[in-house]
C-alpha positions as CSV (number, residue, x, y, z in Angstrom):
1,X,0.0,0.0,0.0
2,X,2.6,2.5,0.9
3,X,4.6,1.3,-3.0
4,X,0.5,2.3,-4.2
5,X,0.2,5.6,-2.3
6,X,3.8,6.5,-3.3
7,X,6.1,6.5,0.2
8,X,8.9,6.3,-1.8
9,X,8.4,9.3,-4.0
10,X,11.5,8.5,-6.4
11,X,9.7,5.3,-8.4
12,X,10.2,5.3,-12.6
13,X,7.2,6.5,-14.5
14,X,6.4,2.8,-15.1
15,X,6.2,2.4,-11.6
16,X,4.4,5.4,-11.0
17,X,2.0,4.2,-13.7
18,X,1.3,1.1,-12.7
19,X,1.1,2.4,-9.1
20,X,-1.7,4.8,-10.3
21,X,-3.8,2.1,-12.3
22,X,-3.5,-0.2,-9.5
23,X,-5.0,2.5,-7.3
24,X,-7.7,3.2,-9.4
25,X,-8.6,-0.2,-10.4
26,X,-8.6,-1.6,-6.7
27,X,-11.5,1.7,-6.0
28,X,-13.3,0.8,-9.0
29,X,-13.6,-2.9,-8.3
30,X,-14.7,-2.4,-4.5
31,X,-17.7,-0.3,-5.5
32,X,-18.7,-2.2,-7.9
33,X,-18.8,-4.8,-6.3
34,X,-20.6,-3.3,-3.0
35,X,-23.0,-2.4,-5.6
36,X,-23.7,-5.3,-7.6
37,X,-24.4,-6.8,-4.1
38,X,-27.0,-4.3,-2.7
39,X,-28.7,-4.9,-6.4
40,X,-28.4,-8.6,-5.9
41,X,-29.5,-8.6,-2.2
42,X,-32.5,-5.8,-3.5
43,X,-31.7,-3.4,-1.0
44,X,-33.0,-0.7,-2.8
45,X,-36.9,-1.1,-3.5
46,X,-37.4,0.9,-6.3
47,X,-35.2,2.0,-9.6
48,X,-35.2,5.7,-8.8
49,X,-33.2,4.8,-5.4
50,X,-31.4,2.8,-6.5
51,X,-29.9,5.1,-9.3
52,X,-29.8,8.4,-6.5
53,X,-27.9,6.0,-4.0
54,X,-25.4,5.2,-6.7
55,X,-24.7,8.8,-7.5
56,X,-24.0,9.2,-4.1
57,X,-21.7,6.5,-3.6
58,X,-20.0,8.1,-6.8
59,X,-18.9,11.0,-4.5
60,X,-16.3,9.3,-2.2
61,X,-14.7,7.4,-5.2
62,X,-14.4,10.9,-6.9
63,X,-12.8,12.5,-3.7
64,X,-10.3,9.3,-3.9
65,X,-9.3,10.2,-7.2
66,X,-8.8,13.6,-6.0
67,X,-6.7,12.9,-3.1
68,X,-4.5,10.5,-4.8
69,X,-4.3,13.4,-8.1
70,X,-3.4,15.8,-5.6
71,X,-0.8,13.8,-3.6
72,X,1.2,12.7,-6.7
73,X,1.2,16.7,-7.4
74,X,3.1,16.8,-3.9
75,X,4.9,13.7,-3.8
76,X,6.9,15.1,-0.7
77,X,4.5,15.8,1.9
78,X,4.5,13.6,5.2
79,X,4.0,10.1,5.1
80,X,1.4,10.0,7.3
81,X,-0.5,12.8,5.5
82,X,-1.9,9.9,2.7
83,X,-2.9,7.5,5.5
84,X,-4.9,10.4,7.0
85,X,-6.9,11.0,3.4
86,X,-7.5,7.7,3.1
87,X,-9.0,6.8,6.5
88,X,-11.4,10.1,5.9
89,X,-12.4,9.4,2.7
90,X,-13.3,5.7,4.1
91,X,-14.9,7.0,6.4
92,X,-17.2,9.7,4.4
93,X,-17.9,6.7,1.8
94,X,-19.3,4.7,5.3
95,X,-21.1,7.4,6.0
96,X,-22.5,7.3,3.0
97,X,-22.9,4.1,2.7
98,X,-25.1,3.9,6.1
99,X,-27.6,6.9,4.7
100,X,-28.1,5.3,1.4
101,X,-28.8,1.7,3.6
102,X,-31.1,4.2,5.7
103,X,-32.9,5.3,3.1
104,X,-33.8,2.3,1.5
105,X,-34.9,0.9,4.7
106,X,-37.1,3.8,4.9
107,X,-38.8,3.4,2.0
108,X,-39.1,-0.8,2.4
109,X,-40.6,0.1,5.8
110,X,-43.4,2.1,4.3
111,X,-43.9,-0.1,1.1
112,X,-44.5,-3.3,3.5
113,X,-47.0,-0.6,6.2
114,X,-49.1,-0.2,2.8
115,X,-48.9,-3.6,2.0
116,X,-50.0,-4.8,5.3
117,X,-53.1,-2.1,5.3
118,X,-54.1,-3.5,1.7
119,X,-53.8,-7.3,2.6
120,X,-55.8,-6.5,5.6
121,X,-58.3,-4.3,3.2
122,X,-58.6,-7.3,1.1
123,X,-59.4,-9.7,4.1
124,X,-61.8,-7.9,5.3
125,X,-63.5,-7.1,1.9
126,X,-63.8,-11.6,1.2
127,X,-65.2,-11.8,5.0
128,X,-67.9,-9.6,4.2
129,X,-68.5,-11.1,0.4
130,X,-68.3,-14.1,1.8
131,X,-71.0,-13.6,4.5
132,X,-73.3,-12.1,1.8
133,X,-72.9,-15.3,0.1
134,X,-74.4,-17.3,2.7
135,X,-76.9,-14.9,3.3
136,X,-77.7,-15.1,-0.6
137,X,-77.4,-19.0,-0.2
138,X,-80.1,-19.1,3.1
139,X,-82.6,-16.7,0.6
140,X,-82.3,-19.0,-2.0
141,X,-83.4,-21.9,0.2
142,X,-86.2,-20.4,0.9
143,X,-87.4,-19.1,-2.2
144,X,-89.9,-21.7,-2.4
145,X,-91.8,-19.8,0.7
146,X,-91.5,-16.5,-0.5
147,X,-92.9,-17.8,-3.9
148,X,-96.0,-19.3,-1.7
149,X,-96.5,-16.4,0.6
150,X,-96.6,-14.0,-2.8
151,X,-98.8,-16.3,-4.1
152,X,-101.2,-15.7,-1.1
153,X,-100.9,-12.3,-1.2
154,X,-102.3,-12.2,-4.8
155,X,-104.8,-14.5,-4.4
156,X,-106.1,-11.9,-2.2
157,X,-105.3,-9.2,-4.1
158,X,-103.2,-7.4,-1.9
159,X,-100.9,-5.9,-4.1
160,X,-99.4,-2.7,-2.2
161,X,-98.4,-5.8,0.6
162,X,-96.9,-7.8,-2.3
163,X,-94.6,-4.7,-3.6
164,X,-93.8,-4.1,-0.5
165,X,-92.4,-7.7,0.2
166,X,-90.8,-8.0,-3.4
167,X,-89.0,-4.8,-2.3
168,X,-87.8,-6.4,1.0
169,X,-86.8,-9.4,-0.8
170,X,-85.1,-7.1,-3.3
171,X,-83.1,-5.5,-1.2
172,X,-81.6,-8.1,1.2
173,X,-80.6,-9.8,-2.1
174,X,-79.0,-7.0,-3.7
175,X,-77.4,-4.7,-0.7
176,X,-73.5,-5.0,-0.3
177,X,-71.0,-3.3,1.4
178,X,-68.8,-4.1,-1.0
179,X,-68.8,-3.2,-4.6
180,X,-67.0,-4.5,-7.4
181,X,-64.9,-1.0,-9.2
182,X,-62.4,-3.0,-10.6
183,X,-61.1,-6.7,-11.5
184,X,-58.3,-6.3,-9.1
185,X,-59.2,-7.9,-6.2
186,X,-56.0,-5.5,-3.9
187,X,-57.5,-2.6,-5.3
188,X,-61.1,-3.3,-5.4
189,X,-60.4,-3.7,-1.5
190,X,-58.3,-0.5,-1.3
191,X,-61.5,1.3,-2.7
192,X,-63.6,-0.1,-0.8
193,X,-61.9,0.1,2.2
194,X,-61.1,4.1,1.8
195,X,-64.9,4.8,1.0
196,X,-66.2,2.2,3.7
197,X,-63.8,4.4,6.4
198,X,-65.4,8.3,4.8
199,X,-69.1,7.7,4.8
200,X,-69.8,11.1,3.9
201,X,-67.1,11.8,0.9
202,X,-69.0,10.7,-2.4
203,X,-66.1,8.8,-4.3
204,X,-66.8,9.1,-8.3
205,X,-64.7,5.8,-9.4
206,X,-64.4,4.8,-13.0
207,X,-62.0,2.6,-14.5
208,X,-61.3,0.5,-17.6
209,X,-60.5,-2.8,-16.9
210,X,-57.8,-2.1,-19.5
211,X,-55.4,-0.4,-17.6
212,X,-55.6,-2.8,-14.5
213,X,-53.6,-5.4,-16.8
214,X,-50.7,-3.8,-17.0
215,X,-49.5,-2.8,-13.6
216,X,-48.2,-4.5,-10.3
217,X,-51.3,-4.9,-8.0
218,X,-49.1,-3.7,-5.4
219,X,-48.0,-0.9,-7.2
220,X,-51.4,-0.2,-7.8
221,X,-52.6,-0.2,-4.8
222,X,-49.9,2.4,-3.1
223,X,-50.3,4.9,-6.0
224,X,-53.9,5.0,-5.7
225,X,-53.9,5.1,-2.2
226,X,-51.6,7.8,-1.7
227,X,-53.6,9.9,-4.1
228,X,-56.9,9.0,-1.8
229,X,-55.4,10.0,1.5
230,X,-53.6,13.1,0.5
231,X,-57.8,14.0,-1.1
232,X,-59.2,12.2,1.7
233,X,-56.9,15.0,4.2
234,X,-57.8,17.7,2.6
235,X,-61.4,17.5,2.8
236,X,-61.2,16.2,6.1
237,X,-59.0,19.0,7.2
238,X,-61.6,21.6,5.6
239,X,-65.1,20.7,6.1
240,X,-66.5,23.6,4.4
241,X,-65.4,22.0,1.0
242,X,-67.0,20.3,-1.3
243,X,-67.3,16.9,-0.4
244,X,-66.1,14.6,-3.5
245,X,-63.4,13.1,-5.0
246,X,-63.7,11.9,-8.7
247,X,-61.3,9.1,-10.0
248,X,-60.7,7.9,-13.6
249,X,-58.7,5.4,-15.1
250,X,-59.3,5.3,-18.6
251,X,-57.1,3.9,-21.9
252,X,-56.6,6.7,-24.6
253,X,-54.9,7.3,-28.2
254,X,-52.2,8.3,-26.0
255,X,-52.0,5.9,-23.0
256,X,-53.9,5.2,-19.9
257,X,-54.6,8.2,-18.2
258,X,-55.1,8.4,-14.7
259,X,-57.2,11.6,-12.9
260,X,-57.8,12.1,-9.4
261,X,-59.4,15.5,-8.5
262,X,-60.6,16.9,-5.1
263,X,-61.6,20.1,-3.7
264,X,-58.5,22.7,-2.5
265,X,-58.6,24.9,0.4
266,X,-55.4,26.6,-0.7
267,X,-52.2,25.6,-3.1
268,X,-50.0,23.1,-1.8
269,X,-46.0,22.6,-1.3
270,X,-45.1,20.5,-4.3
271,X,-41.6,19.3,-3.3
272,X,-39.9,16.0,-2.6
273,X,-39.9,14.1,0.1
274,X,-36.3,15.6,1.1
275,X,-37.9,19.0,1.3
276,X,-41.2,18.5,3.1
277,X,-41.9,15.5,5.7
278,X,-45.6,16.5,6.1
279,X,-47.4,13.5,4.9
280,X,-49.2,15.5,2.0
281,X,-45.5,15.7,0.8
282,X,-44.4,12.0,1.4
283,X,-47.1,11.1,-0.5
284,X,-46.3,12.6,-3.9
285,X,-43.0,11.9,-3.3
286,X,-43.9,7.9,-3.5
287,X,-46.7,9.0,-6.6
288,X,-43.3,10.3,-8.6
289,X,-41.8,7.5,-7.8
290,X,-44.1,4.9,-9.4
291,X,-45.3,7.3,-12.4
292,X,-41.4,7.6,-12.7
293,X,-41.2,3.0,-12.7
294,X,-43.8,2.6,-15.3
295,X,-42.5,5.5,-17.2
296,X,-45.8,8.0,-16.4
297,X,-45.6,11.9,-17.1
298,X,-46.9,13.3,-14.0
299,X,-48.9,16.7,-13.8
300,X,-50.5,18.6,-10.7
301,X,-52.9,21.6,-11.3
302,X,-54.2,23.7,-8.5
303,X,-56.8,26.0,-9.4
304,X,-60.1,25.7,-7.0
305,X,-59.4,21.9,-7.0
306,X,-56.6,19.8,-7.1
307,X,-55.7,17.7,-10.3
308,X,-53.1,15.1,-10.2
309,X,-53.1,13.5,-13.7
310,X,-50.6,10.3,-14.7
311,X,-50.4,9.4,-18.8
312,X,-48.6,6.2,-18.9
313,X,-47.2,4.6,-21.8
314,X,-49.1,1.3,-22.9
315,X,-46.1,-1.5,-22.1
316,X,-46.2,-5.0,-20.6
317,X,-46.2,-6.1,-17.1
């Protein structure tokens, strides 16, 4: 190490060559292969981390370059002046190293917190279709007594009773907490969990079963339901607004275009996630991220209501 870092500042320009390429090569070949490990090991959930982690850990081997550039300039100084530039810029990449690690934690954290809320979403959305299936099932058995007592009630020619008990029938057959928006079962239960919890927000849903095909369910589910709280929060925050949220999901000449639009009290803060921690700004933080994944052009308009559109390029899952 010391024939690397040039001790023994009188070496041939071969040796001071190979010296340097050694150097260089040895940096090189430890961050690559830190990084093809991280990638291996998926430490980093999504590709937008991953590629702002590895422009960080760019940094230190930069400043290495540096150092050694600056001490073959000054091939005199004190020996232990090198030793002292190496251990800080080992240091600093550590560093580094532990924030990027950090980070992705972060971000894993809150990916499996959504997924949990959706798989318990979805749970509770097959308990209750599943409960309105034996209810269904007990009718059914005893549709041959309903058939009888209407046939009663005709007989004797009372009609308004008969409506009346159509109507009951009608409704315990037909009434269900949970409605079908989509043919994704994880977002289907995401939906219906966020109206189900905001009785009194109307939810305008309408999606083409189109677009479903082409995403990650899980993906999905966390871009949608960041785009429902952050609407959901403002109108609970305000209650003077208008009480609606209108969602669309729709394939067009130029993609599938996404469109959720609420009510806005006043303009929001739209920076990252690094700028603002409110949750408001965590959230469209993680909707940039997944627009950015399935390559989406992502717009916000704030006028009297707030617009977040997403076109996304037709492409296979």
């Amino acid at each position: 190490m010391d024939y690397i870092m040039d001790i023994q500042p009188y070496i041939s320009p071969k040796g001071e060559f190979f010296s340097a390429l050694t150097y260089r090569l040895l940096t090189l070949i430890l961050i690559i292969g830190l990084a093809l490990f991280w990638k291996r090991n998926k430490i980093f959930p999504s590709a937008k981390t991953s590629k702002m982690n590895i422009c960080m850990l760019i940094m230190p081997v930069l400043m290495q370059y540096f150092v050694y550039d600056y001490y073959r300039t000054f091939p005199l100084h004190n020996t232990a002046f090198p030793r002292l530039l190496v251990l800080c810029q080992l240091t600093l990449a550590s560093m580094i190293a532990i924030i990027c690690l950090a980070m992705a934690y972060q971000e894993q954290t809150i990916r499996n917190q959504i997924t949990g809320e959706l798989l318990s979403a979805s749970q509770q959305q097959m308990n209750s279709l599943m409960k309105k299936e034996e209810e269904i099932k007990g009718l059914r058995h005893d549709l041959k007594n309903h058939f009888l007592v209407l046939q009663r009630l005709y007989h004797e020619q009372k009609y308004e009773e008969a409506k009346q008990y159509i109507d009951m029938i009608q409704a315990s057959v037909l009434t269900a907490s949970a409605q079908i928006y989509c043919s994704d079962p994880f977002l289907n239960a995401l939906l219906n969990e966020k109206i189900n919890q905001n009785p009194t927000i109307k939810f305008e849903i309408a999606i083409d079963p189109v677009c479903i095909r082409f995403f990650d369910s899980i993906d999905l589910c966390i871009l949608m339901g960041n785009l429902l709280d952050n609407a959901i929060r403002e109108i609970s925050t305000y209650p003077d607004l208008d009480r609606s949220i209108h969602i669309s999901f729709i394939q067009t000449n130029v993609g599938f275009w996404l469109r959720v639009e609420n009510p806005l009290y006043f303009k929001k803060s739209l920076k990252s996630d690094k700028q603002d921690s409110s949750p408001h700004g965590l959230g469209l933080s993680i909707i940039r991220n997944i627009a950015d994944k399935y390559h989406g052009d992502l717009s916000i308009k704030q006028n009297e209501r707030f617009l977040v559109s997403i076109i996304f390029q037709e492409h296979e899952k």
